[in-house]
N, C-alpha and C positions, 0 to 999 in steps of 0.2 A: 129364466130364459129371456132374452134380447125382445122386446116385441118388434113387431113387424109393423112399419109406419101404414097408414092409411094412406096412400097416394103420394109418395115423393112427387117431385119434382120429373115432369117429364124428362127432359136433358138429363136427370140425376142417373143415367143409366148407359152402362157398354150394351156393344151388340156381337153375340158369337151366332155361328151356323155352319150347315156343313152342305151347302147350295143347293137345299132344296127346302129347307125351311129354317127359322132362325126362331133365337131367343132373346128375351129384356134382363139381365141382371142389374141392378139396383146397387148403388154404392155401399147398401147393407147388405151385401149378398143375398139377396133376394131376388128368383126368378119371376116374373110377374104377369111375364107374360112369352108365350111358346103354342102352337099351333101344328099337327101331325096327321097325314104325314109331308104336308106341303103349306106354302104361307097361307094360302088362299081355305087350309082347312080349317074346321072345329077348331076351337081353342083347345088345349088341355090345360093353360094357367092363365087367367086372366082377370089377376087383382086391379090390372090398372084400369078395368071396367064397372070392377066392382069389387071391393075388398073385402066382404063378405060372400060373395057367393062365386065370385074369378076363381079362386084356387090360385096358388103358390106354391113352391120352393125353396124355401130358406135356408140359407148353413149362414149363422153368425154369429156372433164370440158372447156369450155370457159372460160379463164384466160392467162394473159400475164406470162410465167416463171413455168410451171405448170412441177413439178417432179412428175416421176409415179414410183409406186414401185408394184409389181406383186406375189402372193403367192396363196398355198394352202392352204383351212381350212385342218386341221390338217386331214391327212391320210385317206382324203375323194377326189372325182372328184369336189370339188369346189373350183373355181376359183374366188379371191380378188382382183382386181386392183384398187389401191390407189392414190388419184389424191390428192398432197401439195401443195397447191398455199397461198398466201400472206391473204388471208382470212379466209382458212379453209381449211377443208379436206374431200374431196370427198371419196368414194367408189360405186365400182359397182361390186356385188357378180353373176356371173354368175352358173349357174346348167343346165343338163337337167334332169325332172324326171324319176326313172325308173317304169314307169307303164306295168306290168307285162313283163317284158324284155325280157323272152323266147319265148312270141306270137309274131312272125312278124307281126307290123301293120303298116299302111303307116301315122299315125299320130303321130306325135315326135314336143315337147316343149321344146324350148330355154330361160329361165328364166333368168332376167335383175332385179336385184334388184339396185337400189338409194337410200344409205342415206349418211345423213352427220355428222359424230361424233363428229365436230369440227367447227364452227365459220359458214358461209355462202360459199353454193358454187352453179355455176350458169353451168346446165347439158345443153349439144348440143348431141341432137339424129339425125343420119340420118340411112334409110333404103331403101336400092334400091337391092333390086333383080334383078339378071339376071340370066333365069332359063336355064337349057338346056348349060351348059358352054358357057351361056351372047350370044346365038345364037338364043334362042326363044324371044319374047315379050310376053309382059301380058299388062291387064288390070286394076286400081286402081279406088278402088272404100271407098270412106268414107262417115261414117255414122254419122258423126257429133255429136255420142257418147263415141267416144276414142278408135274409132274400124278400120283399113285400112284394104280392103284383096286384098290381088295380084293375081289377076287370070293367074296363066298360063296354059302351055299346057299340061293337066291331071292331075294338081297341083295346089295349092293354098296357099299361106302365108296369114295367119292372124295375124298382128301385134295389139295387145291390151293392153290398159293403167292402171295405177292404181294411181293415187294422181294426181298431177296438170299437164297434160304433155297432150298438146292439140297438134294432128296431122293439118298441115298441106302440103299441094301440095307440089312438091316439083320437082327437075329436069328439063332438056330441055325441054320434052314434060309432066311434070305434072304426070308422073304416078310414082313418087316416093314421102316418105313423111318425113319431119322432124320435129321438135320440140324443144323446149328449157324450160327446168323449173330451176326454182331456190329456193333450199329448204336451211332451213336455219338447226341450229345443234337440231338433234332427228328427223329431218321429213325423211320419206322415200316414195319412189314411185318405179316403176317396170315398162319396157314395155316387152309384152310376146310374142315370138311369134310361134305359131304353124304352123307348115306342115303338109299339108293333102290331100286327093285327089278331085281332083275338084268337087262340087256337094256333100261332106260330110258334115253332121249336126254341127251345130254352136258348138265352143270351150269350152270347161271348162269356165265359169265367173272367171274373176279376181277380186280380192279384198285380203285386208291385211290377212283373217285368212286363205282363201287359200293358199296366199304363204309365210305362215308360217308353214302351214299343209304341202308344197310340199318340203320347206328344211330340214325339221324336218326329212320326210322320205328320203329323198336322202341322209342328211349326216348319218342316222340311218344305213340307206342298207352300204354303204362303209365303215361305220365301224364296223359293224357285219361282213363282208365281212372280211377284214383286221387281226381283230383278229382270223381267224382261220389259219393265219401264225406261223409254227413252230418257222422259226428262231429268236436267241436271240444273234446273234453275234455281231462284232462289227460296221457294216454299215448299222445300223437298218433305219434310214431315206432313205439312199437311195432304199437300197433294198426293202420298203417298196414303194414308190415312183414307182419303176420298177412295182412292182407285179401290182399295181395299174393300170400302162399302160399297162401293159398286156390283163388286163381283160377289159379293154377300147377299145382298140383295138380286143375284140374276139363277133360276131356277135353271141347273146346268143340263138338267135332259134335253129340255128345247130349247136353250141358249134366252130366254123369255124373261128380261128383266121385270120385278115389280117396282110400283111409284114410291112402297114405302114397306116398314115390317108389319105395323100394324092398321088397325081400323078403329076410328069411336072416339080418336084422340080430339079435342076441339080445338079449332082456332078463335075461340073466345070462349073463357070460363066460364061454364053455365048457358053457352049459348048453343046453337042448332045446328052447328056446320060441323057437325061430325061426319067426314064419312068414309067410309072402306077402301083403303090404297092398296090391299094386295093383291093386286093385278095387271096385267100389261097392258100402261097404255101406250099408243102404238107413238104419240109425241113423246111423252119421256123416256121411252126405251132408245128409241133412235137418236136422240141428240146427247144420251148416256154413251150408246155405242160411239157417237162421235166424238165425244171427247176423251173416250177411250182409243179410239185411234190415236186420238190430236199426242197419246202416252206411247202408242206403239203395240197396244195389243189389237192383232189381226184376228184374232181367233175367236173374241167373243164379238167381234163385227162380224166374222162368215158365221156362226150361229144362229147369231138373229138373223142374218139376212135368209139363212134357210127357214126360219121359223117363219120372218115375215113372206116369203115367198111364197108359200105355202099358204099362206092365208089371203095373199090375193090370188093366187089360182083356186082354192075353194070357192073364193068370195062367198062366204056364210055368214052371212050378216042377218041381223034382228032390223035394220034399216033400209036395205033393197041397195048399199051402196059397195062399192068393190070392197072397201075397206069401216070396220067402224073403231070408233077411237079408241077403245080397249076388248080384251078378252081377259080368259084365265091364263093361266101358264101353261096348259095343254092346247090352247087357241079355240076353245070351248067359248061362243059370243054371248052364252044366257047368262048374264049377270042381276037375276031379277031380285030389286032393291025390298027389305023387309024391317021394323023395328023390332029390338028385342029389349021387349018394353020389363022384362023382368031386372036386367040390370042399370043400376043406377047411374051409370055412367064416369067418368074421370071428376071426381068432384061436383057430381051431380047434373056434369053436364049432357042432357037427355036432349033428342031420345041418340039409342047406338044402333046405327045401322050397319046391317051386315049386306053385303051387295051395292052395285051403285048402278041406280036409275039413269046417271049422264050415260049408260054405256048406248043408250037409243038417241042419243043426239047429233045432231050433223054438226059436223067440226072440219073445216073442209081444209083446213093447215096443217090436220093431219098427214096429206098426200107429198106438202112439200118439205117438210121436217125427215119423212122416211128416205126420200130421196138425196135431199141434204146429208142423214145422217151416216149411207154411206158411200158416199162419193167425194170425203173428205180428200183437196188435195194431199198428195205426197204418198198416200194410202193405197193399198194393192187389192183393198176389200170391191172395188171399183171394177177392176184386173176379172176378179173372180167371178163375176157375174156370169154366166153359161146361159146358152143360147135359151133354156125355158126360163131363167128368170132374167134375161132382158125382152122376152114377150111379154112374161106381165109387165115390167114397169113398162113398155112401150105402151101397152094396150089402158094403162090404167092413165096415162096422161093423152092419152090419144077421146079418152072419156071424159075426163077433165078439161080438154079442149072447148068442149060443149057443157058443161057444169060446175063450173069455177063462178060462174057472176049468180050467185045465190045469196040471200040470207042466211045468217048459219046461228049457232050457236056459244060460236066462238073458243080461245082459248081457257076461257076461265070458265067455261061451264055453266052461265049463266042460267037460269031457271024463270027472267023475266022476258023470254019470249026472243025470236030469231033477229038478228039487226046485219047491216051489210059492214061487215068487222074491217077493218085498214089490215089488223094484222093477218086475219084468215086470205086475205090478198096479196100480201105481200109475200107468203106464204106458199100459195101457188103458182106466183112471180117465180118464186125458186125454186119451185119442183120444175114448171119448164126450162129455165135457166141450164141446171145442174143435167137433164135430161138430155138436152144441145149438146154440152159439153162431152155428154157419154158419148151418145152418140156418132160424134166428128171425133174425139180425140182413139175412140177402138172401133170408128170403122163399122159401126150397127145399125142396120135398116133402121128408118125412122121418119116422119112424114114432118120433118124439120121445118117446112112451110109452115104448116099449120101449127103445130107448136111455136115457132116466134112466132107470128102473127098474135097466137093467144097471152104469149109472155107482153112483148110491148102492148098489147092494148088493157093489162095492168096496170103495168107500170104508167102508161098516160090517165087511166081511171084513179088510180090513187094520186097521181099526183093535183090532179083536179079537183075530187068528192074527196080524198080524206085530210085534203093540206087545207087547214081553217086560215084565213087572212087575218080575220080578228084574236084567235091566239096567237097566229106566228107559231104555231105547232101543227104536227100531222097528230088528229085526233083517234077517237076509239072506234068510233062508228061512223056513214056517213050522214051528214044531218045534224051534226052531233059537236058539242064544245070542250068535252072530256078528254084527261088524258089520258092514255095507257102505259104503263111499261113495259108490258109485253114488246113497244116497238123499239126497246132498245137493241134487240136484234138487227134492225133494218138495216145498218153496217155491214155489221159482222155476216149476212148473207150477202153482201154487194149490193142490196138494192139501192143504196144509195152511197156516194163517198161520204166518209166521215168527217168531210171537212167544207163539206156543200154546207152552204149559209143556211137552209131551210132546215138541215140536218141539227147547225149549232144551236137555230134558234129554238128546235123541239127540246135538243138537254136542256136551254137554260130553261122553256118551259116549265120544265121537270123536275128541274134543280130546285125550282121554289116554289111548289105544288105539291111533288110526291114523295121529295127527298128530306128526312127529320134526321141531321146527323148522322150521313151517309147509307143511314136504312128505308129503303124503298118501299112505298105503297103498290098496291094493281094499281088500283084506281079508287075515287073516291067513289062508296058503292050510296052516298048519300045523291051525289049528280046523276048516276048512272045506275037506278034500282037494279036489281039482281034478281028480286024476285026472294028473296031469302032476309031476317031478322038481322038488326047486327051487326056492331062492326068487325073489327077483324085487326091483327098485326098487320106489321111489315112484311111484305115476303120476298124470303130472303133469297131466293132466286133470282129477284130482280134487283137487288144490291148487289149481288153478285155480277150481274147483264149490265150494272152501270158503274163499275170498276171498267169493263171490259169496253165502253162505248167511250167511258172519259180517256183512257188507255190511248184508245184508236183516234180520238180528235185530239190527240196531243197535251191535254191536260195532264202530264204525267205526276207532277205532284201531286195531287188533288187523288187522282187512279192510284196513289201509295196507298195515301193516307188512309184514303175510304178501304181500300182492301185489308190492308196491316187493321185500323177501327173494328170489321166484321168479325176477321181472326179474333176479337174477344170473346163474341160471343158461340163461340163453341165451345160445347162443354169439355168437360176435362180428365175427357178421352177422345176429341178433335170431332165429336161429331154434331151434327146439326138437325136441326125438327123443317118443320116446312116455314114458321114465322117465328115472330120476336114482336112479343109485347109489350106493354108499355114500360117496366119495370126491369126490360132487358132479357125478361125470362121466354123460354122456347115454347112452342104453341105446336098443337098438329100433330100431323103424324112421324112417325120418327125410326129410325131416322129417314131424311128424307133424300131420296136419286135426285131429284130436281137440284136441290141445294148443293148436294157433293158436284154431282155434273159439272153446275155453274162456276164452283169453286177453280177445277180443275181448268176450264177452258178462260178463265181471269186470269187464273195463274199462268199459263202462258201468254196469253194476251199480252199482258203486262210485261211481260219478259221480253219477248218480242220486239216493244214497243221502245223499254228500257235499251236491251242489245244497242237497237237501231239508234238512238240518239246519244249513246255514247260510243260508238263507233265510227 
């Protein structure tokens, strides 16, 4: 039997789901990591935590010398890996179905298809659950008709067969199962398995014209899905690929994107900055949704926008403010932060947090990023705002009026203590800006005085406290000599033209501070403690933010290169983690919304930019 590596390569992995939670398949066909019945739940596989006590998934080819190669069906959630050995050619097509994907239900199917197109190939399956992040136990029970269910605690896996692939016992104490079949070229088999709640009625029957009937709809939905994408530029695969993770990652009951699939991943090996992405936060969901516009989808913008609506008329915060920077995906605010000091982490890097403590911190950029993200011009998601959700945003910048000149926490979540952020300013620059603009362009009560007044007496405070004379850059805080790249945005909001001298001299700042080869720092966390151990990659968010700013100041060679440069390091199935280490290799959690986001609003940027100078 193939063993199961100890910790691939984060990047070394696709990502399938079926929009309400998602799985890690491993370029050895290995699940390693999966969560039920939502991101944000228990683990049920979570080797990349801990390879001994995460639990897994495996279907992979018992063969000495066995090359695997890893792909998408063509601009669908389905995931190919290819097993080339000296006798033939394996494949194992993974999916999960989407059965009706906007009802949250607690049953979700992981689809395992076997066949062989090519000569004889001999499959090794193993399945061990470990529910509860590998803390609970269960029960195993088989039925000696191709059927295993794992009972656990208010959960159940039923793993089920289809062609010659006979479960047996399996692990130290027997409660896990493997199998081995060996089909030769045309034959194919499947094992399935479903998630459910303990005590729920028996599974969909498996057999061939099922799952034919279950890929047929899956890769249907994703490609009806796909083509109501406007763009036709020039990085249609990838951008294509991003939108795709996008929507993989947004929990379709409440339209509720999360920041990532998993949690615990580090952005330093061995280091402390693990921590839990599956959640919504209310900046990355919004400037997802906006670059999802920037593509033409309306729909997962009016989503969120009921999701977020809904959460400022609650206003249920753990902070006393209208809005806090993340929730659940049910808009649940108690995110309370805990180690679970029994697993060892991604290559030992401890501790693994489950929950995240920034959700009690004030981030006051939060207000204008939600506003930004949908009042994207050219967009109809703007259009749609109804009389109750243009009172909260009236009422929440009406409160912001008076609470905007605070020390905050900022965007990067700092942990050394409140400072007066340039970018949480700029920030709220643009939520009154964008709010103006509603207001007058449909015609909506709004106390327009008092919002500009609040907007320009920003924009004269930043350009005073956060423009350093001595860098000849608009800095991180005021006070302060640090760069950030968080302010590669300041353009691409308007806050400033892209061709204002104080504008070019912050890039070149940047250019020879935070920039190693077109990969992007935050900031240097040596000038500017964080409060946390350690350093950290690139983050590739802001490589991304600085394609998009060289773009817009005209640098348009320079805006290729660096973009076309990034495109390498995606892995190779086009997807992205949160950084990139010193070796090239991906860091974080994975994959990551921020970095697809990014991707997606460069690529038109750039396009744009392109169009325009050669027209």
């Amino acid at each position: 039997m193939s063993p199961v590596r100890r910790y691939p390569p984060i990047a070394d992995h696709g990502l399938v789901g079926d929009l309400q939670t998602a799985a890690l398949v491993s370029s050895d066909g290995v699940v390693d990591w999966l969560c039920a019945p939502r991101f944000d739940s228990p683990s049920v596989f979570a080797a990349l935590l801990d390879h001994e006590r995460g639990g897994h998934f495996a279907v992979t080819v018992d063969a000495p010398d066995v090359t695997t190669r890893q792909l998408y069906f063509a601009d669908t959630a389905v995931l190919v890996t290819r097993f080339l050995t000296a006798d033939g050619v394996g494949e194992v097509a993974d999916f999960m179905p989407l059965d009706r994907p906007e009802t949250a239900t607690a049953r979700h199917r992981l689809i395992r298809v076997l066949r062989v197109p090519r000569g004889r190939v001999r499959f090794s399956v193993e399945c061990r659950p470990r529910f509860d992040y590998g803390r609970a136990g269960h029960e195993l029970t088989l039925d000696g008709a191709g059927t295993a269910t794992f009972a656990g605690p208010g959960i159940r896996a039923v793993l089920q067969t289809a062609g010659p692939v006979e479960l047996l016992r399996d692990g130290p104490d027997g409660r896990d199962v493997r199998a081995a079949v060996e089909l030769a070229q045309g034959d194919v088999a499947a094992v399935v398995l479903t998630l459910d709640e303990a005590g729920a009625g028996p599974p969909p029957p498996v057999d061939r014209a099922s799952l034919t009937e279950d890929f047929r709809r899956t890769r249907d939905f994703w490609h009806r899905w796909i083509r109501r994408s406007r763009y036709r530029g020039r990085w249609q695969a990838g951008v294509n690929r991003s939108a795709i993770t996008l929507k993989l990652l947004t929990y379709a009951p409440t339209g509720a994107p999360v920041a990532a699939a998993t949690m615990g991943l580090p952005e330093r090996i061995g280091g402390e900055r693990n921590w839990d992405y599956r959640y919504t936060w209310v900046r990355d969901a919004s400037l997802s949704v906006h670059a999802l516009l920037g593509l033409g989808f309306e729909e997962e913008a009016d989503a969120f926008r009921l999701w977020l609506g809904t959460r400022l008329r609650e206003q249920r915060t753990v902070t006393g403010e209208p809005l806090q920077i993340m929730y659940r995906v049910d808009g649940d605010p108690y995110l309370t932060e805990e180690t679970l000091d029994h697993l060892e982490g991604y290559r030992g890097s401890a501790p693994v947090r489950r929950g995240n403590g920034a959700a009690a911190q004030l981030q006051l950029d939060i207000y204008g990023e939600a506003v930004f993200g949908l009042a994207r011009e050219g967009g109809s998601a703007a259009r749609r705002i109804g009389w109750d959700g243009w009172l909260a945003v009236s009422d929440v910048l009406d409160w912001l009026a008076g609470s905007w000149d605070r020390p905050d926490e900022g965007i990067w979540e700092t942990r050394g203590g409140r400072q007066d952020f340039t970018y949480s300013r700029v920030m709220c620059w643009t939520a009154f800006d964008r709010g103006i603009r509603l207001a007058t362009r449909f015609a909506r009560p709004a106390d327009l005085a008092g919002w500009t007044a609040a907007r320009d007496a920003i924009l004269r405070q930043v350009m005073e406290r956060g423009w350093s004379e001595e860098r000849r850059a608009f800095v991180q805080h005021y006070g302060s000599e640090v760069l950030d790249a968080s302010l590669l945005l300041m353009p691409a909001v308007g806050f400033i033209a892209p061709s204002d001298p104080r504008w070019l001299s912050t890039l070149d700042a940047m250019g020879a501070e935070l920039v190693t080869d077109s990969l992007v720092y935050r900031y240097d966390p040596a000038a500017s403690p964080d409060g946390l151990r350690g350093g950290e990659g690139t983050f590739s968010l802001c490589s991304f933010l600085y394609v998009g700013a060289l773009a817009r100041a005209g640098r348009l060679d320079e805006a290729r290169y660096s973009f076309d440069k990034m495109l390498t390091y995606a892995n190779h199935v086009g997807l992205f983690s949160e950084e990139i280490g010193p070796a090239g290799e991906q860091l974080g959690n994975f994959p990551q919304a921020f970095t697809h986001l990014a991707l997606i609003s460069a690529a038109i940027a750039l396009d744009e930019e392109l169009d325009a100078a050669s027209g």
